[in-house]
N, C-alpha and C positions, 0 to 999 in steps of 0.2 A: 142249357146247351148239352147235347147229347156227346157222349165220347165216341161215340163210333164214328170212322172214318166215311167220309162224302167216297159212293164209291166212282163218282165219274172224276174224283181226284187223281185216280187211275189211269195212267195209259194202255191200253192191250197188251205191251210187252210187259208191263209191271203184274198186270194181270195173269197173267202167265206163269211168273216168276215167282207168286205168291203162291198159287193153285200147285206149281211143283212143288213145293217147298213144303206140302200138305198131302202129294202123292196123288193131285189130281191130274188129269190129263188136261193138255193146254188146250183142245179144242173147247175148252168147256167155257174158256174165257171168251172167248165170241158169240158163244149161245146167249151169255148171260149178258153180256152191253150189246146187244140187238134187243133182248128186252128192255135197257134201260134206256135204251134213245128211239130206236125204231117204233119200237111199242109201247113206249112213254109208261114201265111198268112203273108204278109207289110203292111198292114192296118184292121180299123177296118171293112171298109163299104162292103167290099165283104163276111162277114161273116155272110151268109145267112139263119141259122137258126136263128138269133138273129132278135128282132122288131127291128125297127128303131131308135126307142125313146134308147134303149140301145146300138144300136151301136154310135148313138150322144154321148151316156154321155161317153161312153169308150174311145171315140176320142176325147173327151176333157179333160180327163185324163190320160190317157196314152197316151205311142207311142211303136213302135215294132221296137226299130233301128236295122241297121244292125252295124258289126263293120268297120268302116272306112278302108279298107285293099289299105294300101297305096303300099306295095312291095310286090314282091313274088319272090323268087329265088329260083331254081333248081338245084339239085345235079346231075353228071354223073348218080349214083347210082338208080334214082328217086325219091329222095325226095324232097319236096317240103317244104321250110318257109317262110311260111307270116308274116309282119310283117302288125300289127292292128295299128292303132291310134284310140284312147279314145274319150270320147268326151270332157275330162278338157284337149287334147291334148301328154298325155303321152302315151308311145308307149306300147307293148307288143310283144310275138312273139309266134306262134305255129308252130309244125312241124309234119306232115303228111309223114310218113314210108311205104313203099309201104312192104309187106311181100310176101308169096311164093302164098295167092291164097283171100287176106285181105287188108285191110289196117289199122295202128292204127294211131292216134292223139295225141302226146303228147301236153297238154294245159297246161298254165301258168295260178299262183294264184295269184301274185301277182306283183307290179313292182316293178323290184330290190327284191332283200333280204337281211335281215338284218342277216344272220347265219353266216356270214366271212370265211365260205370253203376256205381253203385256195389253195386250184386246181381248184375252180369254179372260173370262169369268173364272171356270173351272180354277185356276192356279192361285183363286186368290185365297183361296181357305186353304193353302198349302196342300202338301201329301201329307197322306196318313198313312197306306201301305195299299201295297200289290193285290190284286186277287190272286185269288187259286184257280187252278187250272176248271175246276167243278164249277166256282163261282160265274167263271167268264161263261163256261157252256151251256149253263144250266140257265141263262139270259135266252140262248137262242132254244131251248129245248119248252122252256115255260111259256113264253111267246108264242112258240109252234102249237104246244100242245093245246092253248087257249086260244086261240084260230080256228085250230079245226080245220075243216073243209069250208068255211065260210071265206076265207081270201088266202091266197097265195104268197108265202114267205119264199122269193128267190134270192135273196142278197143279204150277203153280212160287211155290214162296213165296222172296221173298227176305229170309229172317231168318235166315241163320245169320252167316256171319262179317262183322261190318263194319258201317258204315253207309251203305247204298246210296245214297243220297243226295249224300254227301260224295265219292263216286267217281260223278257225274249224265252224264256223257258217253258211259263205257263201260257201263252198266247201260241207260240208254235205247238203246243200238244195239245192245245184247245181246235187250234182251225185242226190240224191233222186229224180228231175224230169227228169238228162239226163236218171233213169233207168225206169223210169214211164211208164209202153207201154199203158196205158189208154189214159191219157190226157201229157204223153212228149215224151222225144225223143225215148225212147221203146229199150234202151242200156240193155243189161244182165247185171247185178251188177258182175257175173262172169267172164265177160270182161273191167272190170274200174279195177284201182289199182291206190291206196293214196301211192306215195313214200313220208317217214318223214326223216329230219335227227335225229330225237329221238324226241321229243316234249313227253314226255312220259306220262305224267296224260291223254294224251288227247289221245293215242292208242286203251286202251281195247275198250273208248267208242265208237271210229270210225267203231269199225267191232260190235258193240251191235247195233251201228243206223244205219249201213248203208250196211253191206254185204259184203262190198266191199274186193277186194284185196288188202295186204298190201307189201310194200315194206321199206327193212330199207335203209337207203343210212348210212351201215357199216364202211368200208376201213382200221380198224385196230380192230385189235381183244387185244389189251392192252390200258389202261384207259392213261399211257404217251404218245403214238404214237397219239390216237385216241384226248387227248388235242392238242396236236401241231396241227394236221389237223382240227379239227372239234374244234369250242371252246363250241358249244353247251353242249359237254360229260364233260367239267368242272362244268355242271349244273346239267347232267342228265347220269350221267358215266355209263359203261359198265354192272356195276350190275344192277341198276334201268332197265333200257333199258330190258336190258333181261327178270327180273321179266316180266316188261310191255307184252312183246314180249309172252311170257308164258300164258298170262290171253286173250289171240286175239283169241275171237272164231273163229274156224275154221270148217268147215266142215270133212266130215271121209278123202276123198284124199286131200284136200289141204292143202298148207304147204304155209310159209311165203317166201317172197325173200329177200334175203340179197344181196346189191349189193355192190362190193368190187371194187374198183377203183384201180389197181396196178400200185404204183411209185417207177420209180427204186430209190434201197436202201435205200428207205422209211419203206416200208412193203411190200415187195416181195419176204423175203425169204422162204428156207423152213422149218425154226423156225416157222416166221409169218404164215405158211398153218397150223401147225401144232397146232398151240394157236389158229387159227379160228377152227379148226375141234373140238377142247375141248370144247370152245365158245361156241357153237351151238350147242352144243350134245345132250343139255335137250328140243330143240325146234325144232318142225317139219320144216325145214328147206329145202330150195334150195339156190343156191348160184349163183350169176352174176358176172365174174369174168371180168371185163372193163378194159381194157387196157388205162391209161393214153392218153386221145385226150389233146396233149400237144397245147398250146396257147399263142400268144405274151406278153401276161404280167405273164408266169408262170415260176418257178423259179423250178420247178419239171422236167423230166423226163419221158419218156414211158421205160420201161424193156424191154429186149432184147426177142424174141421171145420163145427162149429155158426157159428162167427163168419163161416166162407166162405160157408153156405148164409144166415146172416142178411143179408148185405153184397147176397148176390142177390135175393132177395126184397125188399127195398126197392128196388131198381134196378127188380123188375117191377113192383113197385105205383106204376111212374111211368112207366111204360107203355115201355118198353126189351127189347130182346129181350136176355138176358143170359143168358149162356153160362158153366159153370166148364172151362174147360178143364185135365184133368188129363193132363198132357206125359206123351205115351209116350218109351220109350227114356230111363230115368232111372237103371236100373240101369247104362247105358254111358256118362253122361256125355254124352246126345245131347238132352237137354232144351232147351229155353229156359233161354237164359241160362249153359248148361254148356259150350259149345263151347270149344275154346282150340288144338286144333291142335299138341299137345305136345310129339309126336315119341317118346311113350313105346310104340312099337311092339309092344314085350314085351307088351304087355296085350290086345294085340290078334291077332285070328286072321286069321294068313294066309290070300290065297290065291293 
């Protein structure tokens, strides 16, 4: 492992602060992270508006790693997950969605989770720790750069590993340069979206500092169902959550996502639709209605397909826009709720 510092560890004001601190001029930090996201530089020395004397000291302080991408497995569907390795060796996983004319990225925040979901896979190998701010961006930048002009990366969802919220420092200065079109990756803030499973203090401020799209990761619209599943809502239960949900600036069209995981005779019936439609009444709301991607250590169910389209249909006849979302990339284990990061590379095709 190299000592030198990851320099997309960096925010532009830190950059800044360092280059003073050295007697360089602060314009200089914008020339230099335009090379390192816009123009996807690997080093410092080809960064040709820069003297010499300053590409030396950058290269002896920094490095531009790339993330280790040891797997990559393909879905019939076309999706594709990569799994990363770190450089303290721990793994990570992102999943690239091919859509009708797009593509989006779900990236991970963290390795492991500590939120104990009790249908997520991910929680069940516990947390190990936070990424860094370089880690989380450097997903959407390896990604980008390895695409190419071959297909279209618009969308960053942050739902795969972790709970973005629980790591708020490095996630907000992460999307702030993936949306930077000056000096970073030039992403619309109205194509990013923070899914939380309720982390609730830390809501209003995420759309005050950053813009971005919010997403709840819901799944019972009662504070005992919603305990059982989620132990998080024992801390930050259904009333908080909501208030929070309430104070999320939004713009005049848009509205928040709630996304509902359906387990049969868990919370699938059409009680449950009808205590989410009260739910959400007071909050501009859309709803993602996931059907259970069932998994070998899951003690849950998927609902039978009538019970999903009934559960929907009462959510529209309350005037809701409701969505079933059927998770691509289920045959690799790249679903909602499958990720885990295993390390079982055998299963996976190189490249």
């Amino acid at each position: 492992m190299t000592n030198q510092t990851d320099i997309k560890d960096f925010t532009h004001e830190r950059l800044i602060s360092w280059l003073r601190d050295r007697e360089i001029a602060s314009y200089r930090a914008a020339q230099i992270l335009k090379w390192v996201y816009l123009r996807q530089a690997e080093d410092f020395e080809g960064m040709s508006d820069l003297g010499k004397a300053l590409r030396e000291l950058l290269s002896s302080h920094f490095a531009i790693p790339r993330l280790e991408k040891i797997a990559l497995q393909r879905s019939a569907d076309g999706t594709r997950k990569y799994l990363f390795r770190l450089r303290d060796g721990n793994l990570v996983e992102s999943v690239l969605i091919p859509e009708r004319d797009h593509h989006t990225l779900c990236i991970s925040s963290q390795v492991g989770c500590a939120q104990g979901c009790r249908f997520c896979l991910t929680g069940k190998g516990g947390f190990i720790r936070n990424l860094t701010q370089g880690e989380i961006i450097s997903q959407v930048r390896d990604v980008k750069q390895e695409l190419g002009g071959s297909a279209r990366l618009s969308n960053i969802v942050f739902m795969g590993m972790g709970e973005p919220l629980a790591n708020y420092e490095n996630v907000a200065n992460a999307v702030t340069l993936i949306g930077n079109g000056g000096h970073g990756l030039a992403f619309s803030h109205r194509k990013m979206t923070v899914s939380t499973a309720g982390i609730v203090p830390r809501i209003p401020e995420l759309g005050w500092q950053t813009k971005v799209g919010l997403a709840i990761s819901l799944n019972a619209a009662d504070n005992p169902t919603r305990d059982m599943l989620m132990p998080i809502n024992r801390k930050h239960p259904l009333e908080k959550l909501m208030a929070a949900c309430r104070r999320y600036p939004l713009a005049p069209r848009e509205r928040i996502t709630f996304e509902y995981v359906l387990i049969k005779g868990i919370n699938d019936s059409p009680d449950h639709a009808r205590r989410l439609a009260r739910l959400l009444r007071p909050v501009r709301a859309k709803i993602n209605l996931i059907p259970l991607n069932e998994h070998d250590r899951s003690d849950f169910r998927r609902p039978e397909e009538s019970v999903i389209q009934e559960f929907r249909e009462i959510l529209v006849r309350h005037h809701y826009t409701a969505i079933i979302r059927h998770s691509k990339g289920q045959d690799i284990s790249a679903a909602c709720g499958q990720l885990r990061a295993h390390g079982e590379t055998k299963i996976f095709q190189k490249t």
